[in-house]
C-alpha positions as CSV (number, residue, x, y, z in Angstrom):
1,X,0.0,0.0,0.0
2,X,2.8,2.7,1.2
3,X,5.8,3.3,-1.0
4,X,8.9,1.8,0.2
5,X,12.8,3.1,-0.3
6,X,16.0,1.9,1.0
7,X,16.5,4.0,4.0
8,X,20.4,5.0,2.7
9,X,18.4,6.8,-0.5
10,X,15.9,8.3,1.5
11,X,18.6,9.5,3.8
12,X,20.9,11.0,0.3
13,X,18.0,12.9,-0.5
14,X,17.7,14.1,3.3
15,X,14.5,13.0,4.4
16,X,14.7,10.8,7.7
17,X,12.4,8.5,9.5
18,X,9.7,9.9,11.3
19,X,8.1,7.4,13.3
20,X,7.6,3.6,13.2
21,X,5.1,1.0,11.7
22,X,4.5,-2.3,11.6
23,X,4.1,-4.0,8.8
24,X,2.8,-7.7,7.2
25,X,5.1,-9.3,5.2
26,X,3.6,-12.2,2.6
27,X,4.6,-15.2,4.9
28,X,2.8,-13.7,7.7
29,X,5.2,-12.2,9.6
30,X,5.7,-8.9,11.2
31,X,8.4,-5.8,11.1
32,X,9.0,-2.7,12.6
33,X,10.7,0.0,9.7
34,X,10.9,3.6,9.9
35,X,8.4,5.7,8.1
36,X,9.2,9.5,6.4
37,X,7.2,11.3,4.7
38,X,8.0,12.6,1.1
39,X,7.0,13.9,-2.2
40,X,6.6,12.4,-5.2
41,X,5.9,13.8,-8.8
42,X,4.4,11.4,-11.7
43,X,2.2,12.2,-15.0
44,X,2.7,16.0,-13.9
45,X,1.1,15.9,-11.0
46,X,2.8,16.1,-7.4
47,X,1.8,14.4,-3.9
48,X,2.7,14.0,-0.2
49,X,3.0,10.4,0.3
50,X,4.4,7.7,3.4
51,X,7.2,6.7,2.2
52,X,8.7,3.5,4.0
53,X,12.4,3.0,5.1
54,X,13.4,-0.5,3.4
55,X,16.6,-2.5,4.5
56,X,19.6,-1.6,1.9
57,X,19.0,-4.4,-0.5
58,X,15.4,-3.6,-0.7
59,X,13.5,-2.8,-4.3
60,X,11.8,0.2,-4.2
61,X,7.9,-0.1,-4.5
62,X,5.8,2.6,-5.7
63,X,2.6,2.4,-3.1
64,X,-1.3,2.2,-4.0
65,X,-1.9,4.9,-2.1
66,X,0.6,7.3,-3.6
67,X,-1.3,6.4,-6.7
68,X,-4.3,7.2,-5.5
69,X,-3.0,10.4,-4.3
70,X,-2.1,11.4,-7.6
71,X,-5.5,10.6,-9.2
72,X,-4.3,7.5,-10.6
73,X,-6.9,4.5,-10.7
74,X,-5.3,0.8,-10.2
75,X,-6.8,-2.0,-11.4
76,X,-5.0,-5.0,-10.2
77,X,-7.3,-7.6,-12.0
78,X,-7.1,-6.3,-15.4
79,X,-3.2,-5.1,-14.5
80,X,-3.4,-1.1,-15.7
81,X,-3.4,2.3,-14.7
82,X,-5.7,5.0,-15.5
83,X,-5.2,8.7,-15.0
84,X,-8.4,10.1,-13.9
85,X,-9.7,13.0,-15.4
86,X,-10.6,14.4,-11.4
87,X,-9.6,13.2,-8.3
88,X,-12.3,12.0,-6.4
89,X,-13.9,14.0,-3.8
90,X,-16.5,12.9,-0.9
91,X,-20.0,14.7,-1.0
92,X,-19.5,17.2,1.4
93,X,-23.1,17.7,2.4
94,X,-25.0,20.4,4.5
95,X,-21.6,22.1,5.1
96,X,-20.1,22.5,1.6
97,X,-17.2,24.2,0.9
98,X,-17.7,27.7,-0.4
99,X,-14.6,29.2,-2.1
100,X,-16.5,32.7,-2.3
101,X,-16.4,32.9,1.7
């Protein structure tokens, strides 16, 4: 879901861990990795995103969510990505937003 760096790139770009997560690995099992927070840029658009601190011989994994962020749709059955032409927004309700006020 999150993206996930080695933590020595992260660090020669000079963001640093935050705080702490755990996390589910496929076999089941659990670990505890640093978490920053970054920005990423893709298709023109730009994003705050979690950005994981991987062990050094990690790949680098380019989160759901970051995607998402961005206003890109995943499809994981049909294996594409779409760039939507909005990002989708939440009915706000009774208390909609009112750029004029």
């Amino acid at each position: 879901m999150d993206c996930l760096v080695p933590q020595q790139h992260l660090e020669a770009i000079g963001l640093a861990p935050r705080s702490e997560r755990v996390y589910s690995l496929a076999d089941g099992s659990e670990i505890r990795l640093g978490v920053a927070v970054g920005e990423i840029e893709l298709m023109g658009d730009i994003a705050g995103v979690t950005i994981v601190c991987g062990p050094p011989d990690s790949e680098p994994l380019l989160g759901v969510t970051a995607l998402e962020s961005i206003g890109i749709e995943v499809d994981p059955r049909n294996q594409y990505l779409r760039k939507l032409p909005s990002t989708r927004l939440r009915t706000l309700g009774e208390t909609a937003y009112d750029p004029r006020q």
